[in-house]
gemmi code that builds the backbone of each chain (N, CA, C; Angstrom):
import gemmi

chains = {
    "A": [
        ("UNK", (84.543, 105.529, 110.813), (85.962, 105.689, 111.114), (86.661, 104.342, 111.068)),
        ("UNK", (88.120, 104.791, 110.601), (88.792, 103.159, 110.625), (89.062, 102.699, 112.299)),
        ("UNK", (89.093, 101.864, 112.250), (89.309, 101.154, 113.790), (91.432, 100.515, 113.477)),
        ("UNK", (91.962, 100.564, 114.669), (92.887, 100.273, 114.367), (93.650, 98.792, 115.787)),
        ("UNK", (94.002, 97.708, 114.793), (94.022, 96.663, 115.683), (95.334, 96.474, 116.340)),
        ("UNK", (96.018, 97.429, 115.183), (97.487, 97.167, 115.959), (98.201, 97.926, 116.206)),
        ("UNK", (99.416, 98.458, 116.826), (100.518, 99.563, 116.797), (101.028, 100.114, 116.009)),
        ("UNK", (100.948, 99.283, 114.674), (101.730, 100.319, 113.504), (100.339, 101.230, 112.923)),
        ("UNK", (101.092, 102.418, 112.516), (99.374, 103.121, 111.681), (100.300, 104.091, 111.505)),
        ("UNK", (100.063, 104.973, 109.918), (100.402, 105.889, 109.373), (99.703, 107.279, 110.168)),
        ("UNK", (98.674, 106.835, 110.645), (97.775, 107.918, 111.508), (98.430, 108.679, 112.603)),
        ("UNK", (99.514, 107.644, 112.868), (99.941, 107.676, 114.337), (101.500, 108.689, 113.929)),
        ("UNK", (101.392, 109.800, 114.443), (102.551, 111.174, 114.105), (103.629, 109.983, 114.422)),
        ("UNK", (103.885, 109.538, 116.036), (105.148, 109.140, 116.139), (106.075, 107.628, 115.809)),
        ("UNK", (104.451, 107.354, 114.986), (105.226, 105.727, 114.353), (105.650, 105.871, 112.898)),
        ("UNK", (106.703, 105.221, 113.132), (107.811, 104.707, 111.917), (107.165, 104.957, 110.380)),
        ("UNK", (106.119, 104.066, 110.579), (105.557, 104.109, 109.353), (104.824, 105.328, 108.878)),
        ("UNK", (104.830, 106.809, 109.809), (104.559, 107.842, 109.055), (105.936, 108.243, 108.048)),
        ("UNK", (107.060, 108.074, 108.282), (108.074, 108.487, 107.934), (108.315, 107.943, 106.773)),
        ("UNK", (107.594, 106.375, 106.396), (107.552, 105.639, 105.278), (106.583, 105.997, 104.170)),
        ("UNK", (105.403, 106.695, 105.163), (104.777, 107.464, 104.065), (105.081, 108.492, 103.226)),
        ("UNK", (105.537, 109.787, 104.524), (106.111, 110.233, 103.569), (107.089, 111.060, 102.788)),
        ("UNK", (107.795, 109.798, 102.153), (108.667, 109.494, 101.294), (107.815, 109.458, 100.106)),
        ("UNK", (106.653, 108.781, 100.099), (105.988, 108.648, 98.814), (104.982, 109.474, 98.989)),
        ("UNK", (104.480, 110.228, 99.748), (103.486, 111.303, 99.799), (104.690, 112.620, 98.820)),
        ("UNK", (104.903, 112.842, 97.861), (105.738, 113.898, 97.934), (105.544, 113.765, 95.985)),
        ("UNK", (105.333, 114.291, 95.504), (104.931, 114.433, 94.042), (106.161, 114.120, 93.335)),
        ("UNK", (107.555, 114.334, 93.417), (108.412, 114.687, 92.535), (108.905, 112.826, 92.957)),
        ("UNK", (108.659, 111.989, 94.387), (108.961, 111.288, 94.479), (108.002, 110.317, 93.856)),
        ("UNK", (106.757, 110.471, 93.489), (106.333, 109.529, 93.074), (106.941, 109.460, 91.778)),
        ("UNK", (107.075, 110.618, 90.898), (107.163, 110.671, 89.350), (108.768, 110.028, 89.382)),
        ("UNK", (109.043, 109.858, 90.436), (110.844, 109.506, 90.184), (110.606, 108.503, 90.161)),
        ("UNK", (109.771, 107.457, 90.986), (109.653, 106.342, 91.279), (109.163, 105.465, 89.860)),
        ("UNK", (108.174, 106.317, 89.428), (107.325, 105.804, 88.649), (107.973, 105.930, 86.968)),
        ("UNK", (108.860, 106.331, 87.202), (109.204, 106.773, 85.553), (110.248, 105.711, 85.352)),
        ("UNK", (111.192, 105.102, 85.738), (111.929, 104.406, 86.009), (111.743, 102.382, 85.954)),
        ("UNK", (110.247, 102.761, 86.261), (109.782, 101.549, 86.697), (110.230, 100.249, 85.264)),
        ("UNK", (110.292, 100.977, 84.298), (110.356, 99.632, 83.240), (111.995, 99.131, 83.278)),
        ("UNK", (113.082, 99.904, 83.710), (114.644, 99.469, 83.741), (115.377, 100.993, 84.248)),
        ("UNK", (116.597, 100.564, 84.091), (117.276, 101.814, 84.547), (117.682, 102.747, 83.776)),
        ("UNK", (117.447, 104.230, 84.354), (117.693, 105.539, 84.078), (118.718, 105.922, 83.788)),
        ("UNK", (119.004, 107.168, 82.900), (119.998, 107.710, 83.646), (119.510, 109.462, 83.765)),
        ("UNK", (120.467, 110.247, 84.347), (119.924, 111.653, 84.780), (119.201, 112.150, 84.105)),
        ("UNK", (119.328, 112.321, 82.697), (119.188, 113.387, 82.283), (117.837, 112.654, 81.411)),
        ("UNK", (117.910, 111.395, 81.379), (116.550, 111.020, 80.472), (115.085, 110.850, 81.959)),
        ("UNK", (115.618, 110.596, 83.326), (114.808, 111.228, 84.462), (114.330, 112.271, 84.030)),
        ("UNK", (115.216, 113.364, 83.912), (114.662, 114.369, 83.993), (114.029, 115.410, 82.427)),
        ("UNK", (113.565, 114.515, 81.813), (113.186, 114.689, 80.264), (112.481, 114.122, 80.414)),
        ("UNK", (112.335, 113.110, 81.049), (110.687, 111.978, 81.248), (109.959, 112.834, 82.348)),
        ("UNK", (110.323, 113.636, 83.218), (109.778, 114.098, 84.261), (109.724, 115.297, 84.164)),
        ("UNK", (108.415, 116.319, 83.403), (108.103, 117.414, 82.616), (108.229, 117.985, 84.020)),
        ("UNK", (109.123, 119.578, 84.439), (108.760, 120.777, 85.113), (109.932, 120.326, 85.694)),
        ("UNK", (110.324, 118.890, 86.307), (111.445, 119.085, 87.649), (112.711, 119.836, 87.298)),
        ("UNK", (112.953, 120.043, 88.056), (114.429, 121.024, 88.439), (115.507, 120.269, 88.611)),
        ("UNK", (116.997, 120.384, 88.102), (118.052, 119.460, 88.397), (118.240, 119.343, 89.568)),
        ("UNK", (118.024, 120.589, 90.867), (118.124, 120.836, 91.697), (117.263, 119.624, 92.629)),
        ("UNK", (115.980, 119.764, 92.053), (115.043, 118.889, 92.813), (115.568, 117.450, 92.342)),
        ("UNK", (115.325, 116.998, 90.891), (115.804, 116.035, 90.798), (117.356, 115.094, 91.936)),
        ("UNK", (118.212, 116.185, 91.859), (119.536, 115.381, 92.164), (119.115, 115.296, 93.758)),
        ("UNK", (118.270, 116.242, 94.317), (118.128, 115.702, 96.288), (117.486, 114.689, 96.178)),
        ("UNK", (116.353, 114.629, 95.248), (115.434, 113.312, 95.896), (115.740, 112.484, 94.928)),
        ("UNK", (116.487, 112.096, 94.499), (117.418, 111.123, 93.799), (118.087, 110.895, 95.039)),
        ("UNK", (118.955, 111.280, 95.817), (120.006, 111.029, 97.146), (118.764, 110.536, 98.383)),
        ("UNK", (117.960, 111.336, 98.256), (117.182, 110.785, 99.360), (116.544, 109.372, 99.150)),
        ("UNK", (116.758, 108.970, 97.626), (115.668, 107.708, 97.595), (116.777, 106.541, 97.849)),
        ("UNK", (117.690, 107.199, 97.294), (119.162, 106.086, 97.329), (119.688, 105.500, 98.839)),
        ("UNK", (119.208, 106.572, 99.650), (119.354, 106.873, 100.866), (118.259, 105.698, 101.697)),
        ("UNK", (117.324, 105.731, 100.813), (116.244, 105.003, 101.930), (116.314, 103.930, 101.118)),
        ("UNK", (117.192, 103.168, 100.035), (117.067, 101.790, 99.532), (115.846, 101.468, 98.416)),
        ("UNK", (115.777, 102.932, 98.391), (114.505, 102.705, 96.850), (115.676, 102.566, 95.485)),
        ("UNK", (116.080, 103.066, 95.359), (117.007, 103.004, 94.478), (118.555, 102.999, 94.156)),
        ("UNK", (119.097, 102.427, 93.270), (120.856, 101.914, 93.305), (121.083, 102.912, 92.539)),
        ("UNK", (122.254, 103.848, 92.505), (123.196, 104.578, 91.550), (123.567, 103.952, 91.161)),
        ("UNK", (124.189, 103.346, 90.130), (125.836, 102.821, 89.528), (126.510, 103.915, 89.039)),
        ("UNK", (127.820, 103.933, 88.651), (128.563, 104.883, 88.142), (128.951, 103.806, 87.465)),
        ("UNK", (129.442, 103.767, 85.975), (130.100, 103.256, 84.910), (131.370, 104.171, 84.761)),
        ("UNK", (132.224, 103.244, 84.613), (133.736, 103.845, 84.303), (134.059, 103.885, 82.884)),
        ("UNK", (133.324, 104.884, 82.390), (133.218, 105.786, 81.052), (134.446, 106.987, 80.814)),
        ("UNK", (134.023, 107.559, 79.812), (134.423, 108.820, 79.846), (133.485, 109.371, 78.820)),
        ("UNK", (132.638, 110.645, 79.698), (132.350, 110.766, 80.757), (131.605, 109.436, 81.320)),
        ("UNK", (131.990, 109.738, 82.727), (131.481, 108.611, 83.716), (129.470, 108.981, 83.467)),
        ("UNK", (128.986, 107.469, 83.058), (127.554, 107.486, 82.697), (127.347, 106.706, 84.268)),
        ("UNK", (125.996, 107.581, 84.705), (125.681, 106.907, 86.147), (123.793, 106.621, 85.442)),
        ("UNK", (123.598, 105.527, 86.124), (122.049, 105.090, 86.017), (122.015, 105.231, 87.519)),
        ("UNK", (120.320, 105.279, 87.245), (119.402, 104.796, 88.625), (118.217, 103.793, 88.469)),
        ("UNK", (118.070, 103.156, 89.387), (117.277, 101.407, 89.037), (116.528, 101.067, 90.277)),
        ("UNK", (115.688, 101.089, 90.285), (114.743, 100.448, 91.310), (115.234, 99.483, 91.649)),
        ("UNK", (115.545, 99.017, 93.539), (115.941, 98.052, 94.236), (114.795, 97.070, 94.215)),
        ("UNK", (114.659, 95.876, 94.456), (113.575, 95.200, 95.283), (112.630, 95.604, 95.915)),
        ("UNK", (113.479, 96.687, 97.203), (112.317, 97.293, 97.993), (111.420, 98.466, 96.778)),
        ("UNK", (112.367, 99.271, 96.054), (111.681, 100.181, 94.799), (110.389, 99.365, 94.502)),
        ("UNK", (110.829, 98.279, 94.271), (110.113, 97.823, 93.109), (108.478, 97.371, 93.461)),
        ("UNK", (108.352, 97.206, 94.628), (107.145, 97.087, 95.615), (106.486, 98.197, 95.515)),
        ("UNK", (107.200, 99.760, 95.097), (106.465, 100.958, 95.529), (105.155, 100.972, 94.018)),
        ("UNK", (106.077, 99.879, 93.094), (105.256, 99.899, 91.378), (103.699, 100.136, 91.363)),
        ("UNK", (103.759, 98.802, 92.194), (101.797, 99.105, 91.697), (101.279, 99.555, 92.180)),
        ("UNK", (101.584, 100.245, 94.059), (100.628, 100.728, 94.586), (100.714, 102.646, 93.833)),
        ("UNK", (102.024, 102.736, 93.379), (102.457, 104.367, 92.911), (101.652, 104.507, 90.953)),
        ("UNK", (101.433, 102.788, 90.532), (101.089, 102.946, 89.503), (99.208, 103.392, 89.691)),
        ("UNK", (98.991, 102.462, 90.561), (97.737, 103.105, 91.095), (97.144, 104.520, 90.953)),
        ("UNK", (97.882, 104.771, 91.823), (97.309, 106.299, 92.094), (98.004, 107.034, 90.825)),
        ("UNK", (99.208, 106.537, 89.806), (98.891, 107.391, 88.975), (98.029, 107.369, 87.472)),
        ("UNK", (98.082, 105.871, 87.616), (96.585, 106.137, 87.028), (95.414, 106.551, 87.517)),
        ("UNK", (95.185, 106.411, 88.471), (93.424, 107.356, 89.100), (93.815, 108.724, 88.625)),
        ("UNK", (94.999, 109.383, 88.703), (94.917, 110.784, 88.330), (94.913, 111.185, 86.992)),
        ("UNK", (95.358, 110.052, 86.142), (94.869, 110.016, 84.974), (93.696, 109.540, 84.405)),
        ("UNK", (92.824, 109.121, 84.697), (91.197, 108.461, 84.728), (90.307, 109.836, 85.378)),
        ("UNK", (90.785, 109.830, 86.359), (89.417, 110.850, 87.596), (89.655, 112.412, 86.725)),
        ("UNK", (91.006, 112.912, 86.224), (91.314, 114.401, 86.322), (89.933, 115.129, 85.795)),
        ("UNK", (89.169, 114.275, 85.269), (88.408, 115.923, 84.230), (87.671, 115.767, 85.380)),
        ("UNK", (87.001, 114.950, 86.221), (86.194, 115.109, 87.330), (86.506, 115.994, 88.209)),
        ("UNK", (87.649, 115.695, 88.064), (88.295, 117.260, 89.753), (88.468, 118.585, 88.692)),
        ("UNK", (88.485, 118.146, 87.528), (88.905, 119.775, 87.001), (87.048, 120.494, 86.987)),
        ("UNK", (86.404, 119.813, 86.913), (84.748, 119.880, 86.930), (84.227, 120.450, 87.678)),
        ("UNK", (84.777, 119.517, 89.040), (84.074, 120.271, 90.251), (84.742, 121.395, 90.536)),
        ("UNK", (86.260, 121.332, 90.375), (86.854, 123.071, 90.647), (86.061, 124.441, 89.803)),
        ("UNK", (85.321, 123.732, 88.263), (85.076, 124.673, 88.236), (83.714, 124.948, 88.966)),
        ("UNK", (83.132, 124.057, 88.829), (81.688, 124.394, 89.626), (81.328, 125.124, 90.974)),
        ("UNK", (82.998, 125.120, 91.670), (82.680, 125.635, 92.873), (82.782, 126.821, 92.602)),
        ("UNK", (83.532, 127.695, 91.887), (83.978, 128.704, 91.517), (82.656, 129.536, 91.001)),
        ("UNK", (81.999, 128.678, 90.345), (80.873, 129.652, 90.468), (79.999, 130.478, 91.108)),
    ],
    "B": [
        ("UNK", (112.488, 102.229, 80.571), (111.734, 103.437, 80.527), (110.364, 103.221, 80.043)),
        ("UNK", (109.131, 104.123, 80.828), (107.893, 103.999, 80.346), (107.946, 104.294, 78.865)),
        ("UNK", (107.234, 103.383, 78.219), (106.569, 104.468, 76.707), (104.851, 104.711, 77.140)),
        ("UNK", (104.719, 106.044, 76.546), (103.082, 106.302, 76.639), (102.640, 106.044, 75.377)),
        ("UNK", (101.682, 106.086, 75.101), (100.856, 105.611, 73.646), (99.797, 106.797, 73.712)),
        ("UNK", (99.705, 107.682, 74.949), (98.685, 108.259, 74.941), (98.957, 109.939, 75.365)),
        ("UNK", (98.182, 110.697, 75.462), (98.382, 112.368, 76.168), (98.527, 112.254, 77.153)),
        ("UNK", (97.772, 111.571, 77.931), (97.341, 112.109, 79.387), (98.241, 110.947, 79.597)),
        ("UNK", (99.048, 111.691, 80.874), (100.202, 111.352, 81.304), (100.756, 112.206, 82.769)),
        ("UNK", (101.027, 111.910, 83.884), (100.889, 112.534, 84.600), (102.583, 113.164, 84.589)),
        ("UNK", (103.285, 112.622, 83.701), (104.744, 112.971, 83.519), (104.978, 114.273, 82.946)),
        ("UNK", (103.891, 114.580, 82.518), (103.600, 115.613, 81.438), (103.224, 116.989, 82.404)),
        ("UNK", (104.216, 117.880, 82.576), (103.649, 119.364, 83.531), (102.611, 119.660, 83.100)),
        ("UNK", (102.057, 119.993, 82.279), (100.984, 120.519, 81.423), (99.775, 119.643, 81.495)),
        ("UNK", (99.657, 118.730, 81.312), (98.618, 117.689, 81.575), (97.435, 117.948, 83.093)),
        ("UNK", (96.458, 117.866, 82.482), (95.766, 118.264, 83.668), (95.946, 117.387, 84.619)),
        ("UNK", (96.296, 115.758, 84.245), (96.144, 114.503, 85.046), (97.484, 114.605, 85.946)),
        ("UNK", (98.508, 115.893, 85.912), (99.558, 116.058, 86.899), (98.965, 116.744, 87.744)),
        ("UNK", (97.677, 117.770, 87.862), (97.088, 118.832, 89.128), (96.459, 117.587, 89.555)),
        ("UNK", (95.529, 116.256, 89.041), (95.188, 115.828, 90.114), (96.365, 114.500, 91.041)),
        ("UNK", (97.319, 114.944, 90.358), (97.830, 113.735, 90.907), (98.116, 114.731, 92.311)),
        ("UNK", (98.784, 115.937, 92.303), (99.201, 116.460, 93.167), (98.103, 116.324, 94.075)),
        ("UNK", (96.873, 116.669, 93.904), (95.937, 116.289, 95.055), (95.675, 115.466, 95.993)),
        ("UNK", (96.645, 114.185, 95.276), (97.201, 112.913, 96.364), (98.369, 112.964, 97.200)),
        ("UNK", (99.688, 113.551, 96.248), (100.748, 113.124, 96.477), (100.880, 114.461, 97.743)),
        ("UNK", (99.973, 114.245, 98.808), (100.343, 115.121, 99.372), (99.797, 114.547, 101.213)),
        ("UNK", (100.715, 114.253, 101.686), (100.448, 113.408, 103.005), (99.664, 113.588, 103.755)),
        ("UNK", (99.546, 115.056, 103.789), (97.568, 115.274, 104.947), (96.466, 114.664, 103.971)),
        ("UNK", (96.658, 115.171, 102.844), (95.360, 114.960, 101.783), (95.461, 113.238, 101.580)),
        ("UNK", (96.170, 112.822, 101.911), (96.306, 111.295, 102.092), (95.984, 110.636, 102.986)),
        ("UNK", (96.418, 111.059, 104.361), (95.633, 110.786, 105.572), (94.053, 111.395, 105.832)),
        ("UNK", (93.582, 112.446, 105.631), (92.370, 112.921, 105.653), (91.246, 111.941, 104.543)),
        ("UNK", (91.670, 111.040, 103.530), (91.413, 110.486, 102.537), (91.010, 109.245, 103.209)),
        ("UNK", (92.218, 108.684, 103.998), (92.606, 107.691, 104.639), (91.508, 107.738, 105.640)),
        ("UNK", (91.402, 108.286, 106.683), (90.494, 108.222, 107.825), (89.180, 108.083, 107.838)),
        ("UNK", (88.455, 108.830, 107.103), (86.886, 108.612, 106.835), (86.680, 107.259, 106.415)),
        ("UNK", (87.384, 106.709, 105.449), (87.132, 105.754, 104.674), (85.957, 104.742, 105.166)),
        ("UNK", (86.430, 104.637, 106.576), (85.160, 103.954, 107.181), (83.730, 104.199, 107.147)),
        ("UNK", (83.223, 106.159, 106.870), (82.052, 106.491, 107.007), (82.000, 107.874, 107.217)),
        ("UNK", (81.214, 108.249, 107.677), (80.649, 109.934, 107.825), (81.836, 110.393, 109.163)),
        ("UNK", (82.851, 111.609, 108.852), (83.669, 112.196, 110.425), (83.529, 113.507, 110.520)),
        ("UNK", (82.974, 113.626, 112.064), (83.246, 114.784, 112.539), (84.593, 115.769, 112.449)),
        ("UNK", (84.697, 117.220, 112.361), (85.943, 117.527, 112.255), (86.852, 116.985, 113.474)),
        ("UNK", (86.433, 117.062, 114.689), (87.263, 116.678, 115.679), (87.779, 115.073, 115.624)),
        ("UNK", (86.536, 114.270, 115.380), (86.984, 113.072, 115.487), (88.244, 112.897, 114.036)),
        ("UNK", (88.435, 113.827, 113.127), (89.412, 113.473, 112.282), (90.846, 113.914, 112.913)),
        ("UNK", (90.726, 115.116, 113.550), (91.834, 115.865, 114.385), (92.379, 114.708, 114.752)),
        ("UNK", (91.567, 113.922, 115.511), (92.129, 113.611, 116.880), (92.410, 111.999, 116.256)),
        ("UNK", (92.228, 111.478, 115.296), (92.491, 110.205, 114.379), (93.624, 110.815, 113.454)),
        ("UNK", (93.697, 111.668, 112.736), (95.096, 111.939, 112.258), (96.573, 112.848, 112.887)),
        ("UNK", (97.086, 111.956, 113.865), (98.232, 112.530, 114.823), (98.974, 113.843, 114.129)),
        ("UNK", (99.164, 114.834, 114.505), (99.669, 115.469, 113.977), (99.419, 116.556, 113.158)),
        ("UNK", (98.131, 117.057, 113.074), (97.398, 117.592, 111.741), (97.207, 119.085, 112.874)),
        ("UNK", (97.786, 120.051, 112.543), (97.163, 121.058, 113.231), (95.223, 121.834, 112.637)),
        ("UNK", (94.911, 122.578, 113.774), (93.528, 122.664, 113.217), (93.301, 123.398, 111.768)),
        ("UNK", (94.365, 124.901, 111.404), (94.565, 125.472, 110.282), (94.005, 124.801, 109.382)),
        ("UNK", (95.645, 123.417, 109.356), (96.101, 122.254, 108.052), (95.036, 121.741, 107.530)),
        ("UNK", (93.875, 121.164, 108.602), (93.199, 120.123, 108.428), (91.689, 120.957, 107.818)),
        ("UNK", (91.311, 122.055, 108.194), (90.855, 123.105, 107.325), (91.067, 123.685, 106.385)),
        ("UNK", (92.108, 123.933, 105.901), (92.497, 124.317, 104.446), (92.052, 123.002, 103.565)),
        ("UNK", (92.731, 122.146, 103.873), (92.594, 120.816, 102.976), (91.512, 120.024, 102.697)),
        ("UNK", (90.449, 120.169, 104.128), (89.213, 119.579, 104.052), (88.158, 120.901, 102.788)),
        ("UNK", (88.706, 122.111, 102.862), (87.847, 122.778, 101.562), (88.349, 122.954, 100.738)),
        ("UNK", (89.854, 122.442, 100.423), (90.278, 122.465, 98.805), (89.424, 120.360, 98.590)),
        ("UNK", (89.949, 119.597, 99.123), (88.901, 118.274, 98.871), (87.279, 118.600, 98.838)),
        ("UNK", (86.681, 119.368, 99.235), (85.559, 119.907, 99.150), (85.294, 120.231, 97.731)),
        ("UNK", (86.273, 121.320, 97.248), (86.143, 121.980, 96.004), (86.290, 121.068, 95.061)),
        ("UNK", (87.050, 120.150, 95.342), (87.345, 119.264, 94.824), (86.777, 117.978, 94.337)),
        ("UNK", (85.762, 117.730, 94.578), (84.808, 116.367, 94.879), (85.077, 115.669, 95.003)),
        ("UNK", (85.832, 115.580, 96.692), (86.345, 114.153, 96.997), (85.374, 114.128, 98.224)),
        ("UNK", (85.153, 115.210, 98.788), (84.818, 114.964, 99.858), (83.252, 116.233, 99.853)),
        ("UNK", (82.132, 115.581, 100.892), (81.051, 116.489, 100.655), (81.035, 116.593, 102.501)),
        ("UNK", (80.372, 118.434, 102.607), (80.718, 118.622, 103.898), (79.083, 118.899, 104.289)),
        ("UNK", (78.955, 118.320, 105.395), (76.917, 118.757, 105.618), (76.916, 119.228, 106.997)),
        ("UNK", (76.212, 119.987, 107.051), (75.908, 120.736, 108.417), (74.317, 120.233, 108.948)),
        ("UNK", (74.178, 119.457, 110.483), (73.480, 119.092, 110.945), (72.434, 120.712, 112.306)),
        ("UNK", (71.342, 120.984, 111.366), (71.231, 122.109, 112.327), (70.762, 122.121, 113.804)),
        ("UNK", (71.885, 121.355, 114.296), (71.174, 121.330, 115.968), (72.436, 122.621, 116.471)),
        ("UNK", (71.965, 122.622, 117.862), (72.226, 123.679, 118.809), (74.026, 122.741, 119.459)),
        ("UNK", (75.179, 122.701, 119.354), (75.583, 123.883, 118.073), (75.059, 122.718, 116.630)),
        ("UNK", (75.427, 123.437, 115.475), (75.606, 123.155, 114.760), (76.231, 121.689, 114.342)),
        ("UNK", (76.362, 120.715, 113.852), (77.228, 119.782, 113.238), (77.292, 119.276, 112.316)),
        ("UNK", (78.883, 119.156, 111.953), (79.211, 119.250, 110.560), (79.887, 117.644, 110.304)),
        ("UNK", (79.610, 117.585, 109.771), (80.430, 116.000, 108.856), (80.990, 116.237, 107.619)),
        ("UNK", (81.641, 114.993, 107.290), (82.823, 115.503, 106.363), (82.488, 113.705, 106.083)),
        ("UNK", (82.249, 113.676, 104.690), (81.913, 111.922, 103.772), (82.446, 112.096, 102.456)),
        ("UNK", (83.339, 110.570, 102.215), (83.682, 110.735, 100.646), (82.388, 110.516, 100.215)),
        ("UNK", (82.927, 111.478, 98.333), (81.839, 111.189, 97.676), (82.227, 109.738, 97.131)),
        ("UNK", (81.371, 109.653, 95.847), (81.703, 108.396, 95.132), (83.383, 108.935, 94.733)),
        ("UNK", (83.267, 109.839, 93.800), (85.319, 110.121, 93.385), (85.871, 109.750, 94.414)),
        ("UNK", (85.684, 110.179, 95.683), (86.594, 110.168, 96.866), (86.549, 108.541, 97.158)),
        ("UNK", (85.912, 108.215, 97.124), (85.782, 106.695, 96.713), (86.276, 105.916, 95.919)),
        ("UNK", (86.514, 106.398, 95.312), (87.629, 105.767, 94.030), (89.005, 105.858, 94.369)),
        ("UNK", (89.362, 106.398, 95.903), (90.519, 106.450, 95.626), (91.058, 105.848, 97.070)),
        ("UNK", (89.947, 105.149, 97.763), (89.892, 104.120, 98.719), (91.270, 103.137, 98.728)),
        ("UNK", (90.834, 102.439, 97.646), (92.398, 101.804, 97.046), (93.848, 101.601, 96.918)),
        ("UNK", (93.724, 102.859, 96.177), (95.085, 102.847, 95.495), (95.849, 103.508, 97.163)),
        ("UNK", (94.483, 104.387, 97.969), (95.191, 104.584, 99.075), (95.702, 104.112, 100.106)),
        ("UNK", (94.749, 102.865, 100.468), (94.845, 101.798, 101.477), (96.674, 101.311, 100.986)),
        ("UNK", (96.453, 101.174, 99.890), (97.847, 99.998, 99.444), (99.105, 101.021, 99.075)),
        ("UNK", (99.112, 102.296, 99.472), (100.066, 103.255, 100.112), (100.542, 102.632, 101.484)),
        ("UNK", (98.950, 103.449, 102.152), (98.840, 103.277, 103.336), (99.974, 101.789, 104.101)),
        ("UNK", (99.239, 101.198, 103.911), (99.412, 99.579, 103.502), (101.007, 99.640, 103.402)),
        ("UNK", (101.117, 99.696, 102.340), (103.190, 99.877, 101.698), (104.051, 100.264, 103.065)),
        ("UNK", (103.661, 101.546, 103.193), (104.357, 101.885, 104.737), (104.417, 101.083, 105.765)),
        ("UNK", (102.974, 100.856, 105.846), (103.049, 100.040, 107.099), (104.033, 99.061, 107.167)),
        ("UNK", (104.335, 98.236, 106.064), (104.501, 97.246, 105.550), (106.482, 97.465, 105.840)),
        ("UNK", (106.922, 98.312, 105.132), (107.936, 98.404, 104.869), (108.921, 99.661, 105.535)),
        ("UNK", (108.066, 100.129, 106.749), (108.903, 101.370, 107.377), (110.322, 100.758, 107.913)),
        ("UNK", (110.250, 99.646, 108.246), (111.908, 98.702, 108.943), (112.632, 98.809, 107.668)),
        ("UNK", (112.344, 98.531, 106.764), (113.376, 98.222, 105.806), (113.889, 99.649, 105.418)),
        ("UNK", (113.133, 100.836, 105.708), (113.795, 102.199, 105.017), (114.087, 102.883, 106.248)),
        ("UNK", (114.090, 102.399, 107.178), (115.123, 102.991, 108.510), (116.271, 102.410, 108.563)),
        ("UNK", (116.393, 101.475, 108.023), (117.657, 99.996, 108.288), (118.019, 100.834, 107.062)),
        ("UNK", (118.054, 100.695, 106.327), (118.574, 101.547, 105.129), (119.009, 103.072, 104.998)),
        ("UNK", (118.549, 103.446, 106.131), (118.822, 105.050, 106.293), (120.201, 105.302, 106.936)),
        ("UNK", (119.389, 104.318, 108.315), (120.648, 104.431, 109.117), (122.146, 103.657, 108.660)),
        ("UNK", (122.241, 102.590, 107.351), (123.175, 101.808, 107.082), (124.008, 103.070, 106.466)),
        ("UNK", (123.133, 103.835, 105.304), (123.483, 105.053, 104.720), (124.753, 106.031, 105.495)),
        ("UNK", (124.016, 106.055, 106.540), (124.959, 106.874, 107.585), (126.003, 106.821, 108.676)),
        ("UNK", (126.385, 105.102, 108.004), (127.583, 104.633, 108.474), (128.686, 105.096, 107.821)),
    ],
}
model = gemmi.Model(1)
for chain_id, residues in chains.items():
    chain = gemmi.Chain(chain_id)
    for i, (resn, *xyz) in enumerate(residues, 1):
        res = gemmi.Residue()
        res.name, res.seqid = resn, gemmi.SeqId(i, " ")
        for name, pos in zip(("N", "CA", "C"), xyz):
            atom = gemmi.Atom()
            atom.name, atom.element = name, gemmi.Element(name[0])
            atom.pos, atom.b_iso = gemmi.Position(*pos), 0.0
            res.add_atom(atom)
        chain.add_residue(res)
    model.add_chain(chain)
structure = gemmi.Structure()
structure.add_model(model)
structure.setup_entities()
């Protein structure tokens, strides 16, 4: 078992830093995070880079990330008005640990697709 | 914007390497991942190390990771019974990328409350 030396811990229901987790525990937020990562977006190429999401899903956790300082809107004074989204500073920290894990799920998958089937037998 | 050079892509709905990503991006299966890391856990001692986990939650998830080969479950035959719950090697592989989640939060829960609450000025 992990031993824990200090007060902060994701373990812990009523500390802060569960709430920081998760934000990035949440699938549609990693792929938002992660798709973005080379410069800024805009809606509709999000959501063309990001196979299955819903505009619906897209546009909340787009507000929610904007919300927690992962990411900047701009609105450009176009016609039509073109809005991007861009990883902040703090975003930009989420890169390697979100690139991580999505590469392991691209490396490990035939292993988990393996054992699913094996159990099934 | 990312370019891929390759299939497997977790951006991709269809891609098998998006079912295992979901197997992460999912905050019990992250904390339950998280906790053993140290070594062999009893079910209780995980209960009672991950705040918050009702008994159901933490059963469903410990036998889809089962099915899964992240995690191997052994039954010790004494009077009662006892069971442990150890990553395998896969489940091991994902030590990492989880800690430096883990890690991230810890790291950065002030800055996305300060940001929440600025939001809601």
């Amino acid at each position: 078992m992990l031993q824990f030396d200090n007060e902060i811990s994701v373990l812990d229901e009523a500390c802060p830093a569960r709430q920081a987790l998760n934000l990035v525990a949440s699938k549609w937020n990693v792929l938002i995070i992660y798709a973005p990562a080379g410069g800024p977006c805009r809606f509709n190429q999000l959501q063309r880079t990001i196979g299955g999401i819903t505009q619906k899903m897209l546009t909340q956790s787009l507000r929610q990330l904007e919300q927690d300082g992962i990411l900047t809107r701009t609105v450009y004074p176009t016609i039509p008005p073109q809005v991007e989204y861009e990883l902040t500073d703090l975003g930009k920290t989420l890169i390697a640990p979100l690139n991580a894990l999505c590469n392991w799920a691209e490396t490990y998958y035939a292993d988990i697709e393996r054992n699913r089937d094996e159990f099934r037998r």
